[in-house]
C-alpha positions as CSV (number, residue, x, y, z in Angstrom):
1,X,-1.7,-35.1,-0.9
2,X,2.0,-34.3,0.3
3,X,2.2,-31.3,-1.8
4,X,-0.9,-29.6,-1.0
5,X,-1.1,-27.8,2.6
6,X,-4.5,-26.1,4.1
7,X,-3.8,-23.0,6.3
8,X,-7.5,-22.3,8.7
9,X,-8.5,-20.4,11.0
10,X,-6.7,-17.4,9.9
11,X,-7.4,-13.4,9.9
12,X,-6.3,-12.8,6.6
13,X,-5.4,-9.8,5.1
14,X,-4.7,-10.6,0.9
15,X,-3.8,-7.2,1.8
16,X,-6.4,-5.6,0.1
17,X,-9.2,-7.4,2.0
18,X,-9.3,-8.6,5.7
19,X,-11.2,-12.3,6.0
20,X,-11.6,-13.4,9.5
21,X,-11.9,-17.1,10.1
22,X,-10.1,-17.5,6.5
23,X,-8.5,-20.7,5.0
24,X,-6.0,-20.9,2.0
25,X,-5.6,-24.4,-0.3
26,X,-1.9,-24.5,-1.2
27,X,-0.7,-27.1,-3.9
28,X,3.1,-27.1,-4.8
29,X,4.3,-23.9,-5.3
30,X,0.6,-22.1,-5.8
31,X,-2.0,-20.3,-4.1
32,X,-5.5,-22.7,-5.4
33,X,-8.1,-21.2,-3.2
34,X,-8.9,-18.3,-0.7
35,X,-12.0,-17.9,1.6
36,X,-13.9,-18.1,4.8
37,X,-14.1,-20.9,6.2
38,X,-17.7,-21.7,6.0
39,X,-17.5,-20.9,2.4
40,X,-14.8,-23.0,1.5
41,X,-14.5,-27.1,1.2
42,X,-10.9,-28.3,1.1
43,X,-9.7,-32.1,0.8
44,X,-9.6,-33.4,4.0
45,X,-6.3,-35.5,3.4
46,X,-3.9,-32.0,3.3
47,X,-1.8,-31.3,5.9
48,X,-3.5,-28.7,7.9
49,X,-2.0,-25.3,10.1
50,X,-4.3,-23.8,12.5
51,X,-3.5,-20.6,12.2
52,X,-6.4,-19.2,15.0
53,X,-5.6,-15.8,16.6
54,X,-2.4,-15.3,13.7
55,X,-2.6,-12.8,11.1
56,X,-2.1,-14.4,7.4
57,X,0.3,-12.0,5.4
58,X,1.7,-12.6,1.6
59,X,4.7,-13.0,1.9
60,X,7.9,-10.2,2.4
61,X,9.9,-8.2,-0.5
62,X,12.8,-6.8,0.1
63,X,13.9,-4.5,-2.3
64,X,17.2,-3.4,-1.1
65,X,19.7,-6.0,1.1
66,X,23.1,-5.8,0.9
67,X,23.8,-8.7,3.4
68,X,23.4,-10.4,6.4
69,X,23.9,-13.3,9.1
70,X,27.7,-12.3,8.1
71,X,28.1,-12.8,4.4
72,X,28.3,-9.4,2.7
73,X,27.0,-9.9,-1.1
74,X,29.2,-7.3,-2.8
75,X,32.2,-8.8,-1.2
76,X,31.3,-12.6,-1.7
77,X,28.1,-13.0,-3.8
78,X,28.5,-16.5,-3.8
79,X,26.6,-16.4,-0.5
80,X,23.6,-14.7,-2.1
81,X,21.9,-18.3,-1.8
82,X,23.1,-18.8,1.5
83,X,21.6,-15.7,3.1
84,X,18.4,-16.2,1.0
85,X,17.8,-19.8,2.9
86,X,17.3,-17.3,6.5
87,X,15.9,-14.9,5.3
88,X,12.2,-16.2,6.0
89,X,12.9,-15.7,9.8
90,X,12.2,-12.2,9.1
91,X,9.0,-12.7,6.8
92,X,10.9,-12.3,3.4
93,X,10.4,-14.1,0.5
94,X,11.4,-12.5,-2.4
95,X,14.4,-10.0,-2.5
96,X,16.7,-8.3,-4.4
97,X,20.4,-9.5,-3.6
98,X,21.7,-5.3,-3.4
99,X,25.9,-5.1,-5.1
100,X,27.6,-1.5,-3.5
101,X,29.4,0.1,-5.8
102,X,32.3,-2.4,-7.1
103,X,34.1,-3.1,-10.3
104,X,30.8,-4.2,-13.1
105,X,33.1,-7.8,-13.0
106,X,31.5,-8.2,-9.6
107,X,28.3,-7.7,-11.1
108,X,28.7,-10.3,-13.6
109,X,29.7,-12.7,-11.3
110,X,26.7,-11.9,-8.8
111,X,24.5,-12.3,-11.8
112,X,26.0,-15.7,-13.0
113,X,25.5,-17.0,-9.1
114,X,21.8,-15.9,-9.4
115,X,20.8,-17.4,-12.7
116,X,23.0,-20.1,-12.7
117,X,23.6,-21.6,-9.6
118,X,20.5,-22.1,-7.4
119,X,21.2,-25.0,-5.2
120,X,19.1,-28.4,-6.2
121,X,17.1,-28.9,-2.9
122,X,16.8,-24.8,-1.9
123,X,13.8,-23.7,-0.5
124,X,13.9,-20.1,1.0
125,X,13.6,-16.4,-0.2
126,X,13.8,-16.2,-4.1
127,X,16.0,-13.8,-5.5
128,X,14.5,-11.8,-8.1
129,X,17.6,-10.4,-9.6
130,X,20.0,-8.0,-8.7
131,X,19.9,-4.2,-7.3
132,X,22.9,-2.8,-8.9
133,X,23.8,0.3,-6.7
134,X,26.4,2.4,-8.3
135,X,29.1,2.7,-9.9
136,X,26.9,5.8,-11.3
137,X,26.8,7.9,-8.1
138,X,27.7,11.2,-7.2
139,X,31.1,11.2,-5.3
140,X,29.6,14.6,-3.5
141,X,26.6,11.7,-2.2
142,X,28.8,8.3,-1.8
143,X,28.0,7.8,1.4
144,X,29.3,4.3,2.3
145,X,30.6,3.3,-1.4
146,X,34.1,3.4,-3.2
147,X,35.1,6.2,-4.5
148,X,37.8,4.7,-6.8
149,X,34.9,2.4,-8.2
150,X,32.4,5.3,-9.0
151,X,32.6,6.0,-12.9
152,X,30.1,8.1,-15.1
153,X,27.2,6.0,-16.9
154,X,27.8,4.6,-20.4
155,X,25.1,3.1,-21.9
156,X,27.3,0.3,-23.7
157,X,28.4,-1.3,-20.3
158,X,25.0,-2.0,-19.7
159,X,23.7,-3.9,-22.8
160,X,23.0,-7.2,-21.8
161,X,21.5,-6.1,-18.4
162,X,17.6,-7.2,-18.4
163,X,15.5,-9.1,-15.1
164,X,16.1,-12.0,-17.3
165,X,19.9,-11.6,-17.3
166,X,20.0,-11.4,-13.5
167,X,19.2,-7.6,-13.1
168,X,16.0,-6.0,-12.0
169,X,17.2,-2.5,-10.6
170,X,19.5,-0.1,-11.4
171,X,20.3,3.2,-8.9
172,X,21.7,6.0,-10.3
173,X,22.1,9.8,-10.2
174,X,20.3,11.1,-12.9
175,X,22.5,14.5,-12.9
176,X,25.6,13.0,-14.1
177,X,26.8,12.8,-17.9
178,X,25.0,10.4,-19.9
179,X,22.9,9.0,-17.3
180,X,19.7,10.0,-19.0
181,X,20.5,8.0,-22.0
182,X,21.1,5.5,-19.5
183,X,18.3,5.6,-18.2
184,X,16.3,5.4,-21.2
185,X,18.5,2.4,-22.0
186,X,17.6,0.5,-18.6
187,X,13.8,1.1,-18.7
188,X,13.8,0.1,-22.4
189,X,15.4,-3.5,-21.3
190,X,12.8,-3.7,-18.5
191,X,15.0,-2.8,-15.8
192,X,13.4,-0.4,-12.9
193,X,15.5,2.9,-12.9
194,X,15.6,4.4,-9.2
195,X,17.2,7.6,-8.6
196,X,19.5,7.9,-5.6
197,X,23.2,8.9,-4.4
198,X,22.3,12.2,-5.9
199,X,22.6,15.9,-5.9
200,X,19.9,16.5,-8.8
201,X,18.2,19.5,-8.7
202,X,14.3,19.3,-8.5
203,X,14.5,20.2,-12.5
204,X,17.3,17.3,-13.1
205,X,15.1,14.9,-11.0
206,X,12.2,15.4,-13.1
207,X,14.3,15.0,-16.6
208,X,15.3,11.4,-14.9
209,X,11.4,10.6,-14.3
210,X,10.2,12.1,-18.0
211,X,13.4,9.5,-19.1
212,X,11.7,6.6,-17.4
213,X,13.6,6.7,-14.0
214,X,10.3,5.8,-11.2
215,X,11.5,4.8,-8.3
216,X,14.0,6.8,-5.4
217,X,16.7,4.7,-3.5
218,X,16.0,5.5,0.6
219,X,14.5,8.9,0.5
220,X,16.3,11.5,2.3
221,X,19.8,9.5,2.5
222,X,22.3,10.1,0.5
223,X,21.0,13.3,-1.5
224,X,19.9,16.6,-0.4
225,X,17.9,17.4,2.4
226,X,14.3,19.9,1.0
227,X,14.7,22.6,1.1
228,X,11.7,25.4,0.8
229,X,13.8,26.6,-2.1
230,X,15.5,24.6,-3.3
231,X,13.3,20.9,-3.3
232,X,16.4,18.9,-5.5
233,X,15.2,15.1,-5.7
234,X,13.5,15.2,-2.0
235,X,10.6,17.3,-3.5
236,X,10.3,15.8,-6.9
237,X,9.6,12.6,-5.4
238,X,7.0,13.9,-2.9
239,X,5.3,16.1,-5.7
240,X,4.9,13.5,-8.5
241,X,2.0,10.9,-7.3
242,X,4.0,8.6,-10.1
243,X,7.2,8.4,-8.2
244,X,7.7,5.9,-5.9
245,X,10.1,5.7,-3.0
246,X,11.8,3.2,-1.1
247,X,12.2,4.3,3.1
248,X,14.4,3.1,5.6
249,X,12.2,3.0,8.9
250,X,14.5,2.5,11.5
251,X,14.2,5.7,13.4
252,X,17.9,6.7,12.3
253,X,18.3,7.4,8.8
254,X,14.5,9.0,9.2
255,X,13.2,11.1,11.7
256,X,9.9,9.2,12.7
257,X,8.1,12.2,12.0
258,X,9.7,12.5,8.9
259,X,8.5,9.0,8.0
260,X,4.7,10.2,9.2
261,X,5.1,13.3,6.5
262,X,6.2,10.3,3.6
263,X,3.6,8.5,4.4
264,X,0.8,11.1,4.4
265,X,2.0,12.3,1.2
266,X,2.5,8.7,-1.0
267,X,0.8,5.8,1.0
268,X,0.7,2.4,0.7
269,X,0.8,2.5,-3.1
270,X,4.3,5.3,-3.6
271,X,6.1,3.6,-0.6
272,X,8.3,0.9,0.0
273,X,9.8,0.2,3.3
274,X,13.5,-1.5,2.7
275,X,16.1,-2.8,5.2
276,X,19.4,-1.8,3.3
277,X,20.4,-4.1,5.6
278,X,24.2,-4.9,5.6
279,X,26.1,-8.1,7.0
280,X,25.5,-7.8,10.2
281,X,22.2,-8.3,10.1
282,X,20.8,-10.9,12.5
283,X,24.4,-11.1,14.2
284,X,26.2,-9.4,17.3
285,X,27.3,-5.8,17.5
286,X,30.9,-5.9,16.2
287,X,33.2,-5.3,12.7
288,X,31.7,-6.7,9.3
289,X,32.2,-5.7,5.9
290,X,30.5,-3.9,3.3
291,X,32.5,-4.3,0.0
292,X,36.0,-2.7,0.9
293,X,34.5,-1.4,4.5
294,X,35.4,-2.2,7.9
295,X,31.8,-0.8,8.9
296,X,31.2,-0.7,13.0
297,X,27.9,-2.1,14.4
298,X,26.1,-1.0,17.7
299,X,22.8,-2.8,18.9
300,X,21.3,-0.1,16.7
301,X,23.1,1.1,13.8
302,X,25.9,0.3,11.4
303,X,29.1,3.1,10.5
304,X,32.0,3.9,9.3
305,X,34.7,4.8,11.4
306,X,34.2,8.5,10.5
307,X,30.4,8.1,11.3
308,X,28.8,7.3,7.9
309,X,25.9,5.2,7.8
310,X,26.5,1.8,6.1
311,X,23.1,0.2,5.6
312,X,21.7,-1.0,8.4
313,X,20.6,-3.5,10.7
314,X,17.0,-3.6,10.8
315,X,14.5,-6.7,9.8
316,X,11.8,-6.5,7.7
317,X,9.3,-7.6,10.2
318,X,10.3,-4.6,12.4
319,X,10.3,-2.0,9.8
320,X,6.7,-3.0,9.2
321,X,6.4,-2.8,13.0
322,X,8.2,0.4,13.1
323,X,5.4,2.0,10.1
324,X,2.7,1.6,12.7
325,X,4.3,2.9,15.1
326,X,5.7,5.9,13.5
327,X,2.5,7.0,11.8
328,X,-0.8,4.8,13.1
329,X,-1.4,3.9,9.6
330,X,-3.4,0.2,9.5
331,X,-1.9,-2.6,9.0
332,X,-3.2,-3.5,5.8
333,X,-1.9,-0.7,4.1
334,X,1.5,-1.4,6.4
335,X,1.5,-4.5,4.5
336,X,1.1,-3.3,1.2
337,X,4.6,-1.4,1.8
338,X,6.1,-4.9,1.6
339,X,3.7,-6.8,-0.9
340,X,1.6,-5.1,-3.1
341,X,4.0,-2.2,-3.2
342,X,7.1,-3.6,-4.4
343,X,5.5,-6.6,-6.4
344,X,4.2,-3.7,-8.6
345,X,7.2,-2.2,-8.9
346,X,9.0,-5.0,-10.3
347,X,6.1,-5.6,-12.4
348,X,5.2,-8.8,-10.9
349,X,2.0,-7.7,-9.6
350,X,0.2,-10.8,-11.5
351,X,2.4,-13.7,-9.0
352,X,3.6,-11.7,-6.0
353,X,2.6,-10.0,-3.6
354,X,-1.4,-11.2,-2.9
355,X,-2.9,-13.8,-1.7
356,X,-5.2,-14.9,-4.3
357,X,-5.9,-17.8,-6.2
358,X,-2.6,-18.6,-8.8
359,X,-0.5,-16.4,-7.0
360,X,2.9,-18.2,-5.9
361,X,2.2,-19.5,-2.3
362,X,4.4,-17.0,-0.5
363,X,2.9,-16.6,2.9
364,X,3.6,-15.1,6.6
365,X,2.2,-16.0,9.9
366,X,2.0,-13.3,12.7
367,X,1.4,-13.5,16.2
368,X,-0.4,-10.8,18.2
369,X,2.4,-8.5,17.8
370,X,3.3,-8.9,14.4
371,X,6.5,-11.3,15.0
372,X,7.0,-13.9,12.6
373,X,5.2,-17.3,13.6
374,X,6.0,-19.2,10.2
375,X,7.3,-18.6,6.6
376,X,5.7,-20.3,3.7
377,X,7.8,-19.6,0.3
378,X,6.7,-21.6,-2.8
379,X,4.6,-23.7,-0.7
380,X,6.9,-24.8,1.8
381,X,6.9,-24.3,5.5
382,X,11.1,-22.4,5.7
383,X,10.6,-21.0,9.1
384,X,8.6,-21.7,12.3
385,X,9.7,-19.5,15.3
């Protein structure tokens, strides 16, 4: 019975459902069994984890990282694996390793590391395949990317991209020359097509979604602000129920109240809390990278010298944390924002994201404030605070 594990005792939230006094049966990598306790007979050999007064979670996706603990993925994507091996500290297991705008040779590379070299004995956050952000940006909305590496789309640089090639998500500004037929192009090879680094118009923002583009890359950064007149991408994401948007919910590149006004408008099912977390994450206020960036970190944010946010610095636990918070929403629904949310929008909604029988065994533990207690990713215990 070494490879089958017995979580009790737990308030469990699958997160459609809450369960008090639940258990889970785990063997190898899969969910087998989900119940109450009184309801539920599990072999009495498995290792067991009381998990009384601890709130059962699926596990964490992160949809947008660009780094952390140091390693910076754009710059040195051989650390991809690295990262992904701490990454359960924070809840997360499943992400998508996020390349800045870079020469596409440093995507290849990045997607050769993911497919190809997974480490024998690694057990940590998968990742799912790459977030490509830029080189089709806006120069008028880089923000914290290279200018000399920002080109036009062309749909025949991207013709071997797929999720099984190593790419799952593609952001770019759906104003620019080409970039419809781009678009078309990605969501034809099953890549998810997310707006963002943009200066469309609400018009230009809709022609992206009619061409398959239906997701937007941290709402309200990096395009825009609404305007009453003038709604550009901002209000073509909040009007269309279809669209959903990834957030960045550290109280700095959002208003909270801004955050409350997303949320009352999409929900659990359009929103999708990210980290956009950069190297520094998990480390000391100092200097770290982002691709060709000296970026400068505080306790609370990370810049450019001119000011420019690069990414942040903010766990995926906390921004969960920060949801409640900023708008008093539940925490089921919190959840979904990291589970059910971004499982679905990989279209991976039948392994990830739930806890329900045959779903991979990707589990978190909280405490009474919602800190990680434990990290279960394919079935094996990765973190235990």
């Amino acid at each position: 019975m070494d490879n089958t594990l017995v979580i009790e005792h737990a308030t469990l939230y699958t997160p459609d459902e809450r369960i008090e006094n639940a258990s889970v049966l785990i063997q190898d990598e899969r969910i087998i069994r989900v119940g109450n306790e009184s309801e539920t007979d599990f072999p009495r050999a498995a290792k067991r984890i009381d998990a009384r007064r601890m709130t059962l979670a699926p596990g964490f996706i992160d949809l947008q990282l660009n780094g952390a603990f140091g390693d910076d993925f754009t710059t040195n994507p051989e650390t991809i694996w690295r990262v992904a091996a701490q990454l359960p500290r924070y809840g997360i297991t499943a992400f998508l390793p996020t390349l800045v705008t870079c020469p596409l040779t440093h995507v290849e590379t990045a997607r050769r590391i993911v497919l190809q070299d997974r480490p024998a004995t690694f057990q940590g956050a998968e990742p799912l395949g790459l977030h490509v952000e830029g080189p089709f940006l806006n120069p008028q909305k880089k923000g914290a990317h290279n200018q000399k590496y920002l080109r036009d789309p062309d749909p025949s640089l991207i013709q071997d991209w797929s999720p099984q090639s190593g790419v799952r998500l593609v952001t770019l500004a759906p104003e620019l020359p080409n970039a419809l037929a781009m678009v078309e192009e990605l969501a034809t090879q099953g890549i998810i097509v997310s707006a963002g680094h943009s200066m469309a118009t609400l018009e230009e923002a809709n022609a992206g979604f009619a061409a398959g583009i239906r997701y937007a890359t941290h709402l309200f950064n990096a395009m825009p602000p609404l305007d009453h007149r003038a709604p550009g991408i901002v209000g073509a994401v909040l009007s269309n129920p279809e669209w959903t948007t990834g957030l960045i919910p550290d109280g700095i590149h959002v208003h909270p109240s801004l955050v409350k006004m997303v949320w009352l408008n999409k929900s659990a099912r359009g929103l999708n809390l990210v980290s956009d977390a950069m190297a520094a994450l998990g480390m000391p206020p100092g200097r770290y990278r982002l691709n060709d960036f000296d970026v400068i970190v505080s306790d609370c944010d990370a810049r450019l010298p001119d000011g420019t946010l690069a990414g942040s610095i903010l766990p995926l636990d906390q921004a969960v944390r920060n949801l409640i918070s900023f708008t008093r929403c539940p925490l089921s629904d919190a959840l979904a924002t990291v589970t059910t949310t971004p499982a679905r929008i990989l279209n991976l909604s039948h392994a990830r994201g739930r806890i329900a029988p045959g779903y991979i065994a990707d589990l978190v533990l909280l405490d009474s404030n919602l800190n990680v207690g434990m990290t279960i990713a394919a079935g094996n215990i990765v973190y235990m605070s």
